[in-house]
Structures are given as C-alpha cells and as structure tokens.
C-alpha positions as CSV (number, residue, x, y, z in Angstrom):
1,X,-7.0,-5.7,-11.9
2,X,-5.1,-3.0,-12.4
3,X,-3.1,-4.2,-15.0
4,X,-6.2,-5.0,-16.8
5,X,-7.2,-1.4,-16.6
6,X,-3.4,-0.5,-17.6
7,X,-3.3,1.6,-14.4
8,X,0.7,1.8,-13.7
9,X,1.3,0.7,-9.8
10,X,4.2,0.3,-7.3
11,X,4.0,-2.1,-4.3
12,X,6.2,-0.9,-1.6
13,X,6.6,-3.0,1.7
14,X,7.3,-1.4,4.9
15,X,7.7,-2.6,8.5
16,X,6.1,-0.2,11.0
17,X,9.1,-0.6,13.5
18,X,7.2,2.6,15.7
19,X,4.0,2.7,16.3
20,X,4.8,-1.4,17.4
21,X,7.8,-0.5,19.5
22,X,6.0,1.6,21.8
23,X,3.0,-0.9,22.4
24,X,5.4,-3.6,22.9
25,X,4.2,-5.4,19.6
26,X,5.9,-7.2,17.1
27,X,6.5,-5.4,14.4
28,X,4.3,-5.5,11.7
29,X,4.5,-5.9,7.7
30,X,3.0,-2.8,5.7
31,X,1.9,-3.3,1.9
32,X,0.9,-0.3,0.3
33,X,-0.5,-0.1,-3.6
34,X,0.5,2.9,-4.9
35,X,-1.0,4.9,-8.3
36,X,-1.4,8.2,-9.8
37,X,-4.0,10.2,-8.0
38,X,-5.9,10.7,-11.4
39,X,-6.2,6.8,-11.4
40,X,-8.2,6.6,-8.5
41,X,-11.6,7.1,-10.7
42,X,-10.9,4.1,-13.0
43,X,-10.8,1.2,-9.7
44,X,-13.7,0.8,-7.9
45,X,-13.5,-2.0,-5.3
C-alpha cells in the first residue's frame, strides 16, 4: 500500500529483550513501519 501511494518506509525489527525479561516471558519480535510524520494523512487503515 504504501508503495502504491509512493510513501517512502523503513521496517525495523526489534526484540523487546526488557519488558519480557522481567515478566519471565520469552522475548518477543517487534516490527515497526516507519514514515515521515507528514505521511501520516495520505494512509488511512
């Protein structure tokens, strides 16, 4: 979708080793979808 709209993105993966730790949880995989904040009006979900 958003390279439909030629919106530029970055995906960044992240493992949230904290939060997880101190609940005794496996740690868990984080995707975030990043874009400009002037972006934001063009996607509508």
């Amino acid at each position: 979708m958003l390279t439909d709209l030629k919106i530029p993105y970055k995906i960044e993966k992240e493992i949230n080793q904290v939060a997880s730790v101190f609940m005794g949880e496996t740690p868990e995989s984080v995707i975030e979808v990043k874009i400009q904040q002037q972006d934001f009006p063009k996607v509508t979900c």
